[in-house]
C-alpha positions as a Markdown table, in Angstrom:
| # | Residue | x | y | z |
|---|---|---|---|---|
| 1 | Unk | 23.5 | 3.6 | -13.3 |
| 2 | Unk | 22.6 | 3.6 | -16.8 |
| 3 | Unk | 20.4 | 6.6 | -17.5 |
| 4 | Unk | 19.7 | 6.2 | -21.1 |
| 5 | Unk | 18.5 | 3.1 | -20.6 |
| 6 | Unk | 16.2 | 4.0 | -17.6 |
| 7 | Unk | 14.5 | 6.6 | -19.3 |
| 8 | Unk | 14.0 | 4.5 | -22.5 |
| 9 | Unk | 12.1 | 2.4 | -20.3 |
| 10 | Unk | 10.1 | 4.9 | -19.0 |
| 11 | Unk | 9.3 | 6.2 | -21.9 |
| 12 | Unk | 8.5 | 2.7 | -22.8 |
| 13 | Unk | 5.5 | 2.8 | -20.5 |
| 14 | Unk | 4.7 | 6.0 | -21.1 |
| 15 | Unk | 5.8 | 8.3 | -18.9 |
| 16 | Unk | 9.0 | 10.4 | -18.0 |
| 17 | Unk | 11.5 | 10.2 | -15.5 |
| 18 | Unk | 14.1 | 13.1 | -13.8 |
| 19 | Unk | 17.1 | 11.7 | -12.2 |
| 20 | Unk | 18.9 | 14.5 | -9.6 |
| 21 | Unk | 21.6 | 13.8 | -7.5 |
| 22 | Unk | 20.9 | 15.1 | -3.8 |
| 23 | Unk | 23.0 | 14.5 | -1.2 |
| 24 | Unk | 20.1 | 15.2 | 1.8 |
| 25 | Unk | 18.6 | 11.8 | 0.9 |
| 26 | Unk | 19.4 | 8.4 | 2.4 |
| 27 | Unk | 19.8 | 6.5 | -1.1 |
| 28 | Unk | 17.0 | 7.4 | -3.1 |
| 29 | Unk | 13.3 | 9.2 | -2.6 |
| 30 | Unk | 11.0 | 8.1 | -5.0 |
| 31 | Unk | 7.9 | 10.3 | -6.0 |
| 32 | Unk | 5.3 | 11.5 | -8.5 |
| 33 | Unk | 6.7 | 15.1 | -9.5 |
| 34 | Unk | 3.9 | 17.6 | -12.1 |
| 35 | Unk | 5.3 | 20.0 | -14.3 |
| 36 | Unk | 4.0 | 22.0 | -17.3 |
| 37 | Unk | 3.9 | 18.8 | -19.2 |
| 38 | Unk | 2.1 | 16.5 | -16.6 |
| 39 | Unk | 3.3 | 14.1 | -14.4 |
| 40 | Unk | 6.3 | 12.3 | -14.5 |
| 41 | Unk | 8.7 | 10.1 | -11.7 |
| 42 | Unk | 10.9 | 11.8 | -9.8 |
| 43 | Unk | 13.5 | 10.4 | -8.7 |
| 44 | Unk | 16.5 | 11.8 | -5.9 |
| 45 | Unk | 19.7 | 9.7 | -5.3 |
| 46 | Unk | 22.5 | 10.4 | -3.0 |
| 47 | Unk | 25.3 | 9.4 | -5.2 |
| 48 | Unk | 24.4 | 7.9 | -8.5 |
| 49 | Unk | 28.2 | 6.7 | -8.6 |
| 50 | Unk | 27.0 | 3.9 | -5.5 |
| 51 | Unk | 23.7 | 3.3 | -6.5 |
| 52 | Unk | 22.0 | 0.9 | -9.4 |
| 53 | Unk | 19.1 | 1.8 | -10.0 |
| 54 | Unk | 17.7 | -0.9 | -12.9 |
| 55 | Unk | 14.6 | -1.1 | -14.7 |
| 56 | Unk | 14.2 | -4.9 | -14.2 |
| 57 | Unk | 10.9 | -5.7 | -15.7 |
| 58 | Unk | 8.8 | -3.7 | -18.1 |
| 59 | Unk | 5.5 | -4.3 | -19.2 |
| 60 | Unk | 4.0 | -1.4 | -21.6 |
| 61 | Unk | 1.2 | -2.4 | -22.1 |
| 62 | Unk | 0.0 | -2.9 | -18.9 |
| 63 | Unk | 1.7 | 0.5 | -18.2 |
| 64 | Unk | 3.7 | -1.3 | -15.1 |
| 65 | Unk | 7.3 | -1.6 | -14.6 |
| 66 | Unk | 9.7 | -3.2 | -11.7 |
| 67 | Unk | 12.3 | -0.8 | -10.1 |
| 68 | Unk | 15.4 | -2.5 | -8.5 |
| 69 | Unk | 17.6 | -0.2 | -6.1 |
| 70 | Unk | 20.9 | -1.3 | -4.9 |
| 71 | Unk | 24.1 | -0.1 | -3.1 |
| 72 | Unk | 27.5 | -1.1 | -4.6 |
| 73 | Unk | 31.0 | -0.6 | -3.7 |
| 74 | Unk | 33.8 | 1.6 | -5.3 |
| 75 | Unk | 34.2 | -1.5 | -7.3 |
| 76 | Unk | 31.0 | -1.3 | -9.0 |
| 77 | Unk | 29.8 | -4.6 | -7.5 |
| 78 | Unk | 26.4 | -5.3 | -6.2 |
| 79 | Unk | 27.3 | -4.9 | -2.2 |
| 80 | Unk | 23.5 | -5.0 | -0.6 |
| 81 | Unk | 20.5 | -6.3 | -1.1 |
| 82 | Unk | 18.0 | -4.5 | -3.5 |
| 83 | Unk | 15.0 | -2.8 | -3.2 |
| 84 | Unk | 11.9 | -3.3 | -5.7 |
| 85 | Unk | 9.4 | -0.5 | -6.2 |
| 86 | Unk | 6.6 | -0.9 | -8.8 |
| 87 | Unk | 6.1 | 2.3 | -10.6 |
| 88 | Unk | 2.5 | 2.3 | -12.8 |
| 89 | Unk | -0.4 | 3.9 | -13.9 |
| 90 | Unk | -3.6 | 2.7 | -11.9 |
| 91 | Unk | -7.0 | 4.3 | -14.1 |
| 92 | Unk | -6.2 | 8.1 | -13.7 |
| 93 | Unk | -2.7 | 8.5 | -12.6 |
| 94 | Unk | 0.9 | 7.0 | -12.1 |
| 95 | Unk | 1.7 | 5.9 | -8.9 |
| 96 | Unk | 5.2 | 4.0 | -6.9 |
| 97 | Unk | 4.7 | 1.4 | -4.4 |
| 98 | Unk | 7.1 | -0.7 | -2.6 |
| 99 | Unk | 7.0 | -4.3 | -2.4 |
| 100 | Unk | 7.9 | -6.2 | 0.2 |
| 101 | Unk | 11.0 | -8.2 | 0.5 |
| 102 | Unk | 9.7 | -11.3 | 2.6 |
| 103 | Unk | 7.5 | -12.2 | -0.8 |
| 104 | Unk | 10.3 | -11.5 | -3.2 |
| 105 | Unk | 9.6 | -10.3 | -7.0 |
| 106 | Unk | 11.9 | -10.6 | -10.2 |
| 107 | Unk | 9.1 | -9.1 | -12.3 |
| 108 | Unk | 5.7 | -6.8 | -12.3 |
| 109 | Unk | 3.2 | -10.0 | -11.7 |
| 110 | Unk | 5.1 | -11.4 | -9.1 |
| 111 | Unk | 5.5 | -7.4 | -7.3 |
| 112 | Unk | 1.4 | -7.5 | -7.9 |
| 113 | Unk | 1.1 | -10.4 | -5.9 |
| 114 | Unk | 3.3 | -9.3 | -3.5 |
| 115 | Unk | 1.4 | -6.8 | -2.6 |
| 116 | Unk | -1.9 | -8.4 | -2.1 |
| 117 | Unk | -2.5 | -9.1 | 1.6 |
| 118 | Unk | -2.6 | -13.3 | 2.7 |
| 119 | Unk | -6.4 | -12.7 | 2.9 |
| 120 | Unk | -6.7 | -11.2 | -0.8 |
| 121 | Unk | -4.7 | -14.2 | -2.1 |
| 122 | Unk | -6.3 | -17.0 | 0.2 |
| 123 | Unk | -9.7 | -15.3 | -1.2 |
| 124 | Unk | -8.6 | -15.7 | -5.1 |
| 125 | Unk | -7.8 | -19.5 | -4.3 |
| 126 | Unk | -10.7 | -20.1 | -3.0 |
| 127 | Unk | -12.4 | -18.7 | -5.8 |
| 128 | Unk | -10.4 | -20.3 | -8.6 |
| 129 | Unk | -9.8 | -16.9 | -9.9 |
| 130 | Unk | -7.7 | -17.6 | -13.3 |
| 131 | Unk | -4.0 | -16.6 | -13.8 |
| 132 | Unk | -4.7 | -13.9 | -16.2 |
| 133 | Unk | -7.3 | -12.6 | -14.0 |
| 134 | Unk | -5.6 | -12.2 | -10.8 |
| 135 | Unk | -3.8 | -8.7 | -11.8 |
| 136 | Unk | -7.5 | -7.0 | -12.5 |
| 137 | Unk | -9.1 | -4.8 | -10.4 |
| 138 | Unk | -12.3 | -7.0 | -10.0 |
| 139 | Unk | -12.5 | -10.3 | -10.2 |
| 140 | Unk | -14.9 | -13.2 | -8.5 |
| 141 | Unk | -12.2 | -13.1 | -5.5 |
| 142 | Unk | -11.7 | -9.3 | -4.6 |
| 143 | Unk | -12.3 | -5.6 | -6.2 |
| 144 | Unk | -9.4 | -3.1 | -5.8 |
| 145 | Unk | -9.7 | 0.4 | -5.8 |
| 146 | Unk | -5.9 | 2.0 | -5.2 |
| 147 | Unk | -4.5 | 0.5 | -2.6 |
| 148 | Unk | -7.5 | -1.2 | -0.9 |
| 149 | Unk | -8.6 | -4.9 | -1.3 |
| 150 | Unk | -12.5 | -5.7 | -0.7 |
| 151 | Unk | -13.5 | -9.5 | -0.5 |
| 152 | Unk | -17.0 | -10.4 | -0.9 |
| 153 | Unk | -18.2 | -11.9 | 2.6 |
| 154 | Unk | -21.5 | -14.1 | 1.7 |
| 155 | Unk | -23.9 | -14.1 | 4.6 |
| 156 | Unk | -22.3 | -11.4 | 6.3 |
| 157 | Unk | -25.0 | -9.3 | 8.6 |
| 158 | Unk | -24.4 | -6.2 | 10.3 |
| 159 | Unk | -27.5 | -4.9 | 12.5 |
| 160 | Unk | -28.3 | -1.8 | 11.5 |
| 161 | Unk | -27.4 | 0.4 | 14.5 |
| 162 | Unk | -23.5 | -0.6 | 14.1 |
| 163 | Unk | -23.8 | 0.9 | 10.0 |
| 164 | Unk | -21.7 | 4.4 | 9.7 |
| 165 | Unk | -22.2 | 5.8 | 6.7 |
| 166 | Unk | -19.8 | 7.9 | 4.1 |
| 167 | Unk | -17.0 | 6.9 | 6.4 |
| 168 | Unk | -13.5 | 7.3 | 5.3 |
| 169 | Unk | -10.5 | 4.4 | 4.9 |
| 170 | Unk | -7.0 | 6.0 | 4.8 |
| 171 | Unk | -3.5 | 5.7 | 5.4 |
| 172 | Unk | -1.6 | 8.2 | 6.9 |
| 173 | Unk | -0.9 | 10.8 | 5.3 |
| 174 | Unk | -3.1 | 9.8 | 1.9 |
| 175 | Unk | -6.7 | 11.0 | 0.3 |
| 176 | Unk | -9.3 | 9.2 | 1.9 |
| 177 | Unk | -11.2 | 6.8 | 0.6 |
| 178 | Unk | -15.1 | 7.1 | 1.2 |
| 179 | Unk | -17.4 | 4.3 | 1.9 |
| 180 | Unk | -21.1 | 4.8 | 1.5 |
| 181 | Unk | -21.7 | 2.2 | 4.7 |
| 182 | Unk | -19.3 | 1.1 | 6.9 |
| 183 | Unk | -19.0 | -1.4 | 9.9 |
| 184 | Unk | -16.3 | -2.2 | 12.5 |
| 185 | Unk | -16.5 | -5.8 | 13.9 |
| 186 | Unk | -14.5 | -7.9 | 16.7 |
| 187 | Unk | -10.8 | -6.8 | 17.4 |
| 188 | Unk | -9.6 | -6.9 | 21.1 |
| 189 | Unk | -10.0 | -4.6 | 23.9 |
| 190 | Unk | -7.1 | -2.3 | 25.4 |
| 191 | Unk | -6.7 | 0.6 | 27.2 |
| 192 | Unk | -4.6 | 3.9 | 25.7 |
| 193 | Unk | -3.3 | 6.6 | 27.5 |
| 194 | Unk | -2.2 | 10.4 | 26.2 |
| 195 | Unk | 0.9 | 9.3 | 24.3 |
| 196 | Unk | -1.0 | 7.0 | 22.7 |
| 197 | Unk | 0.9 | 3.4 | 24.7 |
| 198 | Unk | -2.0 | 1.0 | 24.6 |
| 199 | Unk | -1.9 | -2.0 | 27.4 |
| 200 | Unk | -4.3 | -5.3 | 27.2 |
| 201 | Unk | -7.3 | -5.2 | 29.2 |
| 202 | Unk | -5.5 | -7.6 | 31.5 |
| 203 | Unk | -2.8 | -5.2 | 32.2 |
| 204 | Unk | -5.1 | -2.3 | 32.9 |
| 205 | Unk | -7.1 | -4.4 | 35.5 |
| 206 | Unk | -3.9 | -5.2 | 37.5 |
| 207 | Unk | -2.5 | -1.1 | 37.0 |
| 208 | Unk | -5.7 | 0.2 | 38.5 |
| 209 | Unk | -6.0 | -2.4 | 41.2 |
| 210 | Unk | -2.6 | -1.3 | 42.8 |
| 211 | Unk | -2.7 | 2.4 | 41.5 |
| 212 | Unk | -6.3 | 2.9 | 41.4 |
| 213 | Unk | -5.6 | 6.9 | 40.7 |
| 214 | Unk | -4.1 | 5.9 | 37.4 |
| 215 | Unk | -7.4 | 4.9 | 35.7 |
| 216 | Unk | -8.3 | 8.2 | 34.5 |
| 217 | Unk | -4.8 | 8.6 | 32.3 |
| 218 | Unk | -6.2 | 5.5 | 30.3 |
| 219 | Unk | -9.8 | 5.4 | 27.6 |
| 220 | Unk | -10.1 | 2.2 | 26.2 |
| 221 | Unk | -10.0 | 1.7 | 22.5 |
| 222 | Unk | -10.7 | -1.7 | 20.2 |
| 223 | Unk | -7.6 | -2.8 | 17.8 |
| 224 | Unk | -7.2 | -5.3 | 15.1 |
| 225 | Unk | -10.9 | -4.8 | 14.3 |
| 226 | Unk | -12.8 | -6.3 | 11.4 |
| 227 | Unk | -13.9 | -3.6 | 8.6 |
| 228 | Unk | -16.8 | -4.5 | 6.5 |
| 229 | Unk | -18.1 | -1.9 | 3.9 |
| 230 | Unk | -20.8 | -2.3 | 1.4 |
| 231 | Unk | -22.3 | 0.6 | -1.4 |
| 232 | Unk | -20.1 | 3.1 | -3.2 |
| 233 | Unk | -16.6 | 3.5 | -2.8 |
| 234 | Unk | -15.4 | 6.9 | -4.3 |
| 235 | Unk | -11.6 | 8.9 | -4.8 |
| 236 | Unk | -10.6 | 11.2 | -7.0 |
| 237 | Unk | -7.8 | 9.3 | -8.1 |
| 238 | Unk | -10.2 | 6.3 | -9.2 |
| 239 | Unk | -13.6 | 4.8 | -10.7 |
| 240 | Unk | -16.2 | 4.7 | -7.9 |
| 241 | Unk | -17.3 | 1.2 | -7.7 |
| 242 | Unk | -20.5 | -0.4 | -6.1 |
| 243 | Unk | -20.2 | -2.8 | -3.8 |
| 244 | Unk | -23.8 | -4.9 | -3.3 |
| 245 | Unk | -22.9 | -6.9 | -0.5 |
| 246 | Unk | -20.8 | -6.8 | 2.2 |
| 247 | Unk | -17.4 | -7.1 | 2.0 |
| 248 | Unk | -13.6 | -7.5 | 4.1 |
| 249 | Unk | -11.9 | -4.8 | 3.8 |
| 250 | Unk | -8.0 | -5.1 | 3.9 |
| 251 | Unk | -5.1 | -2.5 | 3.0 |
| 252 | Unk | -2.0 | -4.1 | 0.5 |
| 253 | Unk | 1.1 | -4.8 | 2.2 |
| 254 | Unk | 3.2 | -1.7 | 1.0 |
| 255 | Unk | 3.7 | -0.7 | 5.2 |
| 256 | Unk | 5.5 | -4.3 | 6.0 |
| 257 | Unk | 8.4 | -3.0 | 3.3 |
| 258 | Unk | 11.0 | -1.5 | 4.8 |
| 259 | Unk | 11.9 | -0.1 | 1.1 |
| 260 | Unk | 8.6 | 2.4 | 1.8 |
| 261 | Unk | 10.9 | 4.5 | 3.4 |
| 262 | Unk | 12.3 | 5.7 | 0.3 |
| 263 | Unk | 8.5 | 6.3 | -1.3 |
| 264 | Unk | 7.3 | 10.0 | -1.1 |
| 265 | Unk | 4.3 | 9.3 | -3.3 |
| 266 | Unk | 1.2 | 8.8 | -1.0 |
| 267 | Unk | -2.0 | 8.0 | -3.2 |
């Protein structure tokens, strides 16, 4: 691991980085640390001597650049497959994400894209959003706000009783996201019991037919629903924008890397 080199590309984008060994961590833990001088990127490894960490693509002026984590051998050799994290600022702070390895990514637009859900990117096609476009945070295919993706759904009518308003979107363990009005459409029925095991409506008709004392354990629940969200969207890690019409709501695709394992920072 070079670490004059790292940090010159850090600094590069404007931002430090603090590189400590710590022998509790599998690999590496990524996060956003604050000190008296701000923020800056902490990062943890469990032995630098087996670990390249690389800067692999920098772009300062977009304030973005590609991590690449990898194990090697004594010999110094590359031994396993590498691990991309794009570290960035996103409109009021620096944040880490992990990009999944089914897409691939060999620099920051390609780790963008990456992390756009097959919805987002079907959406952008079918709007003929330009090249140069595609990494905003609004275009005529989506607005992003953090870590969510809203597509515009023309037509779309919820009746009025089904509206919740200043509802919350979040991830575990993150700042919620509020949504002035909120709906929750379609998905498929199952049945969920105290530890939280979920069978198909099916399977709950045949449990209850032989073991009819068993349908109290379960309450049934809807998953894999629809979300549709129109009005203001508001964190205080971001812009509040407006959205006028209604609109998909979809989440990137951070949770399908298994490199999020090594990500503390949680927006």
């Amino acid at each position: 691991m070079d670490m004059q080199l790292l940090c010159e590309k850090f600094e590069r984008m404007g931002v430090r980085v603090k590189v400590a060994s710590d022998p509790r961590v599998d690999r590496i833990k990524i996060d956003i640390g604050h000190d008296r001088k701000g923020e800056f990127f902490d990062l943890k490894v469990s032995d630098p001597r087996h670990l390249a960490v690389n800067a692999i693509d920098l772009r300062p002026r977009d304030r973005h650049l590609l991590l690449s984590v990898r194990d090697e051998d004594g010999s110094g050799l590359p031994a396993g497959p590498s691990r991309k994290f794009l570290c960035g600022h996103d409109e009021r702070a620096w944040f880490v994400a992990a990009v999944p390895e089914a897409r691939g990514a060999s620099n920051v637009r390609e780790a963008m894209e990456a992390l756009k859900p097959a919805a987002v990117r079907w959406a952008q096609e079918q709007a003929r959003v330009r090249f140069e476009d595609r990494f905003r945070r609004k275009n005529r295919g989506f607005v992003r706000q953090g870590e969510w993706f809203f597509v515009p759904v023309p037509g779309a009518y919820v009746a009025p009783g089904e509206i919740l308003r200043n509802e919350p979107l979040v991830r575990t363990g993150g700042k919620p996201h509020r949504v002035e009005f909120l709906a929750r459409t379609g998905g498929e029925l199952v049945y969920v019991d105290a530890q939280n095991r979920a069978i198909t409506e099916s399977q709950y008709k045949r449990l209850v037919g032989s073991r009819p004392h068993l349908a109290g354990r379960y309450h049934p629940q809807r998953r894999n629903m629809a979300v549709l969200c129109k009005g203001r969207v508001s964190h205080p890690d971001h812009q509040t924008i407006l959205l006028r019409d209604w609109h998909a709501v979809y989440m990137n695709t951070e949770n399908q890397s298994q490199a999020m394992r090594f990500v503390s920072f949680i927006d």
